[in-house]
DOGU-903563 format. One line per 10 residues: number of its first residue (from 1); for each residue x, y, z of N, C-alpha, C. Coordinates in steps of 0.2 Angstrom, whole numbers, always signed. Atoms other than C-alpha are relative to their C-alpha. Layout:
BEGIN
NUM> X/Y/Z/X/Y/Z/X/Y/Z  ... .
//
This chain:
BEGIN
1> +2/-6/+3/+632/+317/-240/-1/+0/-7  +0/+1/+7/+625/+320/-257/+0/+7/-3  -2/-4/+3/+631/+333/-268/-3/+0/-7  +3/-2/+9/+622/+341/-285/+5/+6/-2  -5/-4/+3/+633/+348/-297/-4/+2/-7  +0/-2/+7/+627/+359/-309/+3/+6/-5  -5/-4/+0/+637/+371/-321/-3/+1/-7  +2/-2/+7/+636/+380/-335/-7/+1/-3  +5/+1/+3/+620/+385/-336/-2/+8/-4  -1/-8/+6/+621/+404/-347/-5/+2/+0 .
11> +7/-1/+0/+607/+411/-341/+1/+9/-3  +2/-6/+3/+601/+426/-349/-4/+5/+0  +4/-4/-2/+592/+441/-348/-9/-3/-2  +7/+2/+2/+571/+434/-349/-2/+3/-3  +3/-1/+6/+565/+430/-364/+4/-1/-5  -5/+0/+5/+583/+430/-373/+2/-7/-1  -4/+6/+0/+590/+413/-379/+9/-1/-3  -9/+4/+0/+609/+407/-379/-1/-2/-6  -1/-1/+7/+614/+412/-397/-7/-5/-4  +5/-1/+6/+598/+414/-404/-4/-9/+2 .
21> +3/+3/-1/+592/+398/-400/-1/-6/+7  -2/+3/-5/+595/+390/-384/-5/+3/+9  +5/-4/-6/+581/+394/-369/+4/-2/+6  -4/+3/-4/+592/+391/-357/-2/+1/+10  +5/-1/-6/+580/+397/-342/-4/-5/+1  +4/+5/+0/+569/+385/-346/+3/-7/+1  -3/+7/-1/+581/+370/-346/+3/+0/+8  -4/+2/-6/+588/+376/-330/-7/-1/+5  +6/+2/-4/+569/+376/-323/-3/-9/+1  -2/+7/-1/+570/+358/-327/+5/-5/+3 .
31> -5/+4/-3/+584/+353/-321/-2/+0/+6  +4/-1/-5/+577/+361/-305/-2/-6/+4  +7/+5/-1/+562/+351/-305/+1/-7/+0  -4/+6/-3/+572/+334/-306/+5/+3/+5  -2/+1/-6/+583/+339/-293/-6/-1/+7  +5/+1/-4/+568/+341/-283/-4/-7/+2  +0/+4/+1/+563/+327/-287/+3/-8/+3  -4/+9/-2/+576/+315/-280/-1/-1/+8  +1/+1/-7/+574/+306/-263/+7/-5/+0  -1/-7/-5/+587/+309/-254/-1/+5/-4 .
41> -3/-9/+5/+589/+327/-258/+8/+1/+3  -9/-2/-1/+607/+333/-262/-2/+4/+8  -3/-4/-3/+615/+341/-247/+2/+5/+1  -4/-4/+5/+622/+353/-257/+1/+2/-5  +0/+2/+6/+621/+360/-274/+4/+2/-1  -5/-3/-1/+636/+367/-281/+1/+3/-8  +2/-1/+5/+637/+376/-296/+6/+3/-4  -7/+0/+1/+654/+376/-307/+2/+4/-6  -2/-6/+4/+654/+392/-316/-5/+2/-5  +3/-3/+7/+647/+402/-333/-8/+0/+3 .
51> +8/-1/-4/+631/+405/-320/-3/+4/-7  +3/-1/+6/+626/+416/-334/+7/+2/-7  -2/+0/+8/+628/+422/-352/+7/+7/+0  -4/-6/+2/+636/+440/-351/+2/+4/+6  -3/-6/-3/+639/+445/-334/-3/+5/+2  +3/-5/-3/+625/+455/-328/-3/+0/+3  +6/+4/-10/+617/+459/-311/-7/-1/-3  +5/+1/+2/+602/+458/-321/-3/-9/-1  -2/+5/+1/+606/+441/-328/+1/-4/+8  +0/+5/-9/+611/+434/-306/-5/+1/+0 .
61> +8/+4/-5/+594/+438/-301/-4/-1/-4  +6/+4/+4/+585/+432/-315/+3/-10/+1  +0/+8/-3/+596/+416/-310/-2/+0/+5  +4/+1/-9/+591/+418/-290/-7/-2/-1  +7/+1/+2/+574/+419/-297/-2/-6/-4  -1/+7/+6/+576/+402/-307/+3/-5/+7  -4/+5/-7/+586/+393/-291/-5/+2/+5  +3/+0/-8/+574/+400/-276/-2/-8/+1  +5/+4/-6/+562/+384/-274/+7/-6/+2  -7/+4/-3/+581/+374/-271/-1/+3/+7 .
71> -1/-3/-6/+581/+377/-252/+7/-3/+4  -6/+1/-4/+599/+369/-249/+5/+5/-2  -5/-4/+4/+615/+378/-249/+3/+0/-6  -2/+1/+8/+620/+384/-266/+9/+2/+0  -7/-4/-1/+640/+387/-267/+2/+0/-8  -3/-3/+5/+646/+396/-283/+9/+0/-1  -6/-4/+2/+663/+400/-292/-4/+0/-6  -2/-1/+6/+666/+407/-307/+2/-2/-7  -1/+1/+6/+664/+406/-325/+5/+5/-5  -1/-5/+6/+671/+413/-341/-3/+6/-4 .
81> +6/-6/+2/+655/+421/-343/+0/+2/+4  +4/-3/-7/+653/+427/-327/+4/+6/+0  -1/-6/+2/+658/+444/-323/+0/+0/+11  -2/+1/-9/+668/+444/-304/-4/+3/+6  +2/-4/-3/+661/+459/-296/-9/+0/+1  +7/+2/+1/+641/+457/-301/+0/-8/+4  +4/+7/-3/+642/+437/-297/+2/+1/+8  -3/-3/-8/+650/+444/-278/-5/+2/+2  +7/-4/-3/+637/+455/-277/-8/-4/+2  +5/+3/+1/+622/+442/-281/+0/-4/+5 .
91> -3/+4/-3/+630/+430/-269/+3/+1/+6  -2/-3/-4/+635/+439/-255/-3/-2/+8  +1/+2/-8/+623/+436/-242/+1/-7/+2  -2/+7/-1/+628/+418/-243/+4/-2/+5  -4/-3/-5/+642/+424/-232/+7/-5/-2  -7/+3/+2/+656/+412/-241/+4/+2/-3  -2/-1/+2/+662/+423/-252/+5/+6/+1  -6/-7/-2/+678/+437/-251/-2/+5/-2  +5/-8/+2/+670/+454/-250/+6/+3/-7  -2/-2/+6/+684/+458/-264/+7/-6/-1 .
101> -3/+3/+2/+699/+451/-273/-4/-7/-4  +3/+5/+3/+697/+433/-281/-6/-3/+4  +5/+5/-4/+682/+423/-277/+3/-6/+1  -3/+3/-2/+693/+411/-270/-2/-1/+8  +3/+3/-9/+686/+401/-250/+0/-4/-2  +0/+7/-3/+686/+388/-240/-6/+0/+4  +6/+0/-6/+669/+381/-230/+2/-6/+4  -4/+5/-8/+678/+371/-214/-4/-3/+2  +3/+3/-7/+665/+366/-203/-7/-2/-3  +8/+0/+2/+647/+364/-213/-2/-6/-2 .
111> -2/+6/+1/+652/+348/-219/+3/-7/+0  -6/+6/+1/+659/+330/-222/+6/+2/+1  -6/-2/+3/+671/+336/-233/+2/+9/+2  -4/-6/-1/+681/+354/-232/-3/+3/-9  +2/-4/+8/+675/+363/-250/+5/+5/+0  -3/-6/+1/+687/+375/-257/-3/+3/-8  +3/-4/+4/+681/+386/-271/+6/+5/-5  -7/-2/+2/+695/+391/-284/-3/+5/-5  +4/-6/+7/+693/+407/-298/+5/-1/-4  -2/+2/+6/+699/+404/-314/-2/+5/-4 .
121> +3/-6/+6/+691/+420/-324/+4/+5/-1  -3/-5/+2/+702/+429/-333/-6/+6/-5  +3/-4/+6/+691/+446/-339/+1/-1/-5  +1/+1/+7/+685/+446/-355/+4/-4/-5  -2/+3/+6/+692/+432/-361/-4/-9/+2  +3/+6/-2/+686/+413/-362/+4/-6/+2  -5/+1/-3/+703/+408/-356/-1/-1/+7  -1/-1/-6/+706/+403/-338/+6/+0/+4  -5/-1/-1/+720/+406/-327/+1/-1/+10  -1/-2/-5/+727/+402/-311/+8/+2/+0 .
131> -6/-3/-2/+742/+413/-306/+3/-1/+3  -4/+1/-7/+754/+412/-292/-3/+2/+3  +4/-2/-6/+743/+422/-281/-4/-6/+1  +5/+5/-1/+728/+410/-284/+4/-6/+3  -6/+6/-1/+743/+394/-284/+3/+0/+9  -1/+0/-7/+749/+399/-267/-6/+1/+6  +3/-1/-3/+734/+405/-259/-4/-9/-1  +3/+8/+1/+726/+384/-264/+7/-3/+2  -5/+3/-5/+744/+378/-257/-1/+0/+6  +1/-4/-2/+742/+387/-244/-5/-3/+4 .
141> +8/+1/-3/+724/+383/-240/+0/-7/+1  +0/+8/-2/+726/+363/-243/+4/-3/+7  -5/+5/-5/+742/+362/-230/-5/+2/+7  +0/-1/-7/+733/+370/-215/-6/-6/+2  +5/+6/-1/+721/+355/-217/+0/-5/-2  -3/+4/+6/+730/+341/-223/-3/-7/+1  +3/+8/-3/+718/+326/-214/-7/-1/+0  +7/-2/+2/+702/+335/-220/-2/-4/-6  -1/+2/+7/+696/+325/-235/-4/+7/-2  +1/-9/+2/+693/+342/-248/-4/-1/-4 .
151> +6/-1/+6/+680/+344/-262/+7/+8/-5  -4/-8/+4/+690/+357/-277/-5/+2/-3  +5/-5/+4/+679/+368/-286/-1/+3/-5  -5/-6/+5/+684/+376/-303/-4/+0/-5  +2/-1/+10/+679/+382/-321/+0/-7/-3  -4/+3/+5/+692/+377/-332/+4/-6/+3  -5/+8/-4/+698/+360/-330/+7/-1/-1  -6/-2/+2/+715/+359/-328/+4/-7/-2  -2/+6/+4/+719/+346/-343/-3/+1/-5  +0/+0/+5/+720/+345/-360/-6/-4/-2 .
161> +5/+5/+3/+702/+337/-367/+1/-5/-7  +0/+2/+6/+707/+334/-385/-5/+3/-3  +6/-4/+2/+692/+345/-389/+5/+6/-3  -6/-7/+3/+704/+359/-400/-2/+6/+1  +3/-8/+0/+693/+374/-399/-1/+1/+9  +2/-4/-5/+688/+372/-380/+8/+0/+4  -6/-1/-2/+707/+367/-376/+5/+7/-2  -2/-7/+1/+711/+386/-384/-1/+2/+5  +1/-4/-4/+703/+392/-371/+0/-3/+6  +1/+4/-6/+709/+382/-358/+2/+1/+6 .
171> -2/-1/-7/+717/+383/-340/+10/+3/-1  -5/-2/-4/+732/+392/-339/+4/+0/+8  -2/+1/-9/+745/+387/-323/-4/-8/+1  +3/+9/-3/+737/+368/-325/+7/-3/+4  -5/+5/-4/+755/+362/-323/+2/+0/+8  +1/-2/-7/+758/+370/-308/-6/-3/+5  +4/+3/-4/+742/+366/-302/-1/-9/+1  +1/+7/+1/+744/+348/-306/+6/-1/+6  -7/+3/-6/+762/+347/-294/-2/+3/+7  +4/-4/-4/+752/+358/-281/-4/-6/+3 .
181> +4/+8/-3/+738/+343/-280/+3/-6/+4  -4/+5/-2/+750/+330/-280/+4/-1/+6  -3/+1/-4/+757/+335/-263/-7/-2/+5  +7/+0/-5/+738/+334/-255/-5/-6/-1  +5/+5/-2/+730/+318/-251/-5/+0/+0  +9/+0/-3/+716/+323/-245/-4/+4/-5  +3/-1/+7/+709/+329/-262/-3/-5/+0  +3/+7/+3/+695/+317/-265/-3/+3/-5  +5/+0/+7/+687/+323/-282/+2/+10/+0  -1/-6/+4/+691/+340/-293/-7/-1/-3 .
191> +6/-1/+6/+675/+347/-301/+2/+6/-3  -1/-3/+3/+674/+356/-316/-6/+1/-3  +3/-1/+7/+664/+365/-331/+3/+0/-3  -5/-2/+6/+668/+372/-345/-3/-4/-7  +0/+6/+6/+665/+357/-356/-6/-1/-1  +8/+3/+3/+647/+356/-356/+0/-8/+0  -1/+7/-1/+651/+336/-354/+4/-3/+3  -4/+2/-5/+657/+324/-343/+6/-3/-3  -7/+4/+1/+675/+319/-344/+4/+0/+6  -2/+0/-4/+684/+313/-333/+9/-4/+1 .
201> -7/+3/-2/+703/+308/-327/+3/+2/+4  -5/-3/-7/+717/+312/-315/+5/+4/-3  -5/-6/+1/+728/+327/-313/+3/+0/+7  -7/+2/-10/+743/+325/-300/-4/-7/+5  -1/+7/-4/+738/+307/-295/-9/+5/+2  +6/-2/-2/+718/+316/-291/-5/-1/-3  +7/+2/+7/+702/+311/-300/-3/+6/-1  +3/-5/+1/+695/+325/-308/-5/-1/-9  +3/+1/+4/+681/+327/-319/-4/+7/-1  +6/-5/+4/+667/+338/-330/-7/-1/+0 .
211> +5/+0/+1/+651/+341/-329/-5/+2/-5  +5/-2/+5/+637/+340/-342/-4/+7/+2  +7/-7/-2/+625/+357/-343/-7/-3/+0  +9/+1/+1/+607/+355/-339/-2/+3/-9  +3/-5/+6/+606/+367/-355/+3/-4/-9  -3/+2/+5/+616/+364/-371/+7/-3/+0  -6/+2/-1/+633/+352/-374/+6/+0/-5  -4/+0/+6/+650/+355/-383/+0/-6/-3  +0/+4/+4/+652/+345/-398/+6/-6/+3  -6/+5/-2/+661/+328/-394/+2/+1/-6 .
221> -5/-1/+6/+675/+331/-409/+6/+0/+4  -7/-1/-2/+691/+325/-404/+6/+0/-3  -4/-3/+7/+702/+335/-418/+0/+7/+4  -3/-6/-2/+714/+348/-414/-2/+6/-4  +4/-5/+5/+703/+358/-428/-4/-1/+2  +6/-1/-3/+688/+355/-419/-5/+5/-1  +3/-5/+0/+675/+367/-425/-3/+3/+7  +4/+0/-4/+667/+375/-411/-7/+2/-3  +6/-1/+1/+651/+371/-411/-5/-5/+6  +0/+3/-5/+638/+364/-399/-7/-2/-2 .
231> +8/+7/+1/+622/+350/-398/-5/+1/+4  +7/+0/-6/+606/+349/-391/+1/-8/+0  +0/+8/-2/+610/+332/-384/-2/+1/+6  +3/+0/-6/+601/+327/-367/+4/+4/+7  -1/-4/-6/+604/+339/-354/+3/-4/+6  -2/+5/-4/+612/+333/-337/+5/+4/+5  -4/-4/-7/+619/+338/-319/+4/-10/+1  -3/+6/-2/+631/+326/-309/-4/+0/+8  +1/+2/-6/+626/+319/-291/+9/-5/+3  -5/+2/-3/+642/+316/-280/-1/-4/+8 .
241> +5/+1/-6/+638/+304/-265/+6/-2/+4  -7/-1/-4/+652/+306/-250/-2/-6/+5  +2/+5/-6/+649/+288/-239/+7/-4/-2  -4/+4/-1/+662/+275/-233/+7/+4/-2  -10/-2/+4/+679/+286/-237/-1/+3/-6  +1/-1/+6/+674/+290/-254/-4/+2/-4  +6/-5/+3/+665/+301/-268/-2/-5/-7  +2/+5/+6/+655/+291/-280/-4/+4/-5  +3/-4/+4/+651/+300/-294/-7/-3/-3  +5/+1/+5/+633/+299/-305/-1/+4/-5 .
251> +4/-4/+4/+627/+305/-322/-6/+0/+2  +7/+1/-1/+610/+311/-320/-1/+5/-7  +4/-2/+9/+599/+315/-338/-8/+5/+3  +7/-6/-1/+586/+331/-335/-5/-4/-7  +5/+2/+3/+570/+325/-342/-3/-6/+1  +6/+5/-3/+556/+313/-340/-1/-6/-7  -2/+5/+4/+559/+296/-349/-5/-6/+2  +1/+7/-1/+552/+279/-348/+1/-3/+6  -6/+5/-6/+554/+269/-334/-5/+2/+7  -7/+4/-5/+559/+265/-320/-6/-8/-3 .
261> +5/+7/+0/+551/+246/-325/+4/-7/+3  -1/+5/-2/+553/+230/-315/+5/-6/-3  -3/+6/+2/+568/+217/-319/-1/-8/+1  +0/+7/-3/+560/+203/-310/-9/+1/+0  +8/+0/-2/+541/+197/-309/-1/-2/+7  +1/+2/-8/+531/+194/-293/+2/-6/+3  -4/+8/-3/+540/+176/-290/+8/+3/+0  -7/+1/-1/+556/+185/-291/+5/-3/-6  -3/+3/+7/+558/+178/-309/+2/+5/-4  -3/-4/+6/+570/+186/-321/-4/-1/-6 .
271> +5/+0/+1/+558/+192/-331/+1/-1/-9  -2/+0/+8/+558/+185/-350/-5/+2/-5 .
//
């Protein structure tokens, strides 16, 4: 099974760009167009929050209309940006989602792996949070299938980056969530936004990591004064490949590069 993860992509009303200068429609159009591109094709895209900028239905179906020529299924949660009720609405016919309360499921039977999909969005803020409700209802949902291997799905990653400005706005109820994991095995890989960059490490003994944005990336500044500010460095989704037991992560870089060029000539010779 192969899995495209793309996140944070701040899509905005057409024509507007992400603070003034950021086309962030057009970068997700590309990214697109390399996923298209790959042979295999993902399985499944998955998309890990801050779908758009501000939260408006206007804003989901100018992303639907940016994601149509993708014809695998697309599984959403929620951002900081995102706005619960409009991304429900957008999303609806997909039939995974909770007609009300948290956007918080589980998809059992569609795949390899067991997918759970966690919410993290505390309104208006850029905070994420999960509560006792959220905390037991992912207890809860891990034990009734404890021999499933599981995919996690979230915003806010739940661990300190060393990035200062994105750690202000970070996971609330991580700890919790960290002694929650650590009782479930069958966790093969936590994915995350938020960071605009890959980073990765383990929370309760479980690997967990970040995904870059097709669009723009937070600044690598590892200072608890961290300005927040953010880079036009190379764009990029993750591909996750489910074979033999286990998920093999890749970075992949949106854009069209040099290459692919032969290490070997036609004898087979390491080419000098």
């Amino acid at each position: 099974m192969l899995i495209a993860q793309i996140t944070d992509t701040h899509i905005k009303l057409p024509g507007k760009l992400a603070y003034r200068r950021v086309d962030t429609a057009a970068m997700l159009q590309r990214c697109v167009a390399d996923v298209l591109k790959l042979d295999p094709q993902p399985d499944l895209i998955v998309m890990s929050g801050d779908l758009v900028d501000l939260g408006r239905a206007e804003e989901y179906a100018w992303l639907k209309t940016l994601l149509a020529p993708l014809k695998q299924p697309i599984v959403v949660v929620p951002g900081n940006h995102d706005e619960r009720e409009a991304l429900r609405a957008a999303f609806a016919d997909d039939g995974y989602l909770p007609s009300s309360g948290f956007l918080q499921f589980v998809i059992e039977d569609r795949f390899p792996l067991r997918i759970i999909g966690l919410d993290t969005l505390v309104p208006n803020s850029g905070r994420g949070e999960l509560c006792r409700e959220r905390l037991e209802w992912l207890d809860a949902t891990l034990s009734q299938a404890a021999d499933k291997p599981t995919l996690v799905v979230m915003h806010h990653p739940p661990f300190l980056t060393g990035i200062g400005h994105m750690d202000d706005i970070g996971l609330t109820g991580r700890e919790a969530f960290a002694e929650i994991v650590s009782r479930h095995p069958q966790i093969e890989l936590i994915l995350c936004g938020h960071l605009h960059r890959n980073i990765q490490t383990t929370v309760g003994g479980r690997r967990v990591l970040t995904s870059p944005s097709p669009a723009h990336q937070v600044a690598l500044d590892i200072r608890p004064d961290a300005p927040s500010c953010f880079r036009m460095e190379p764009p990029g989704f993750m591909l996750h490949w489910w074979a033999d037991g286990r998920i093999v992560s890749h970075g992949a870089v949106v854009g069209d590069y040099d290459g692919p060029y032969p290490f070997f000539d036609a004898d087979g010779l390491l080419i000098d």
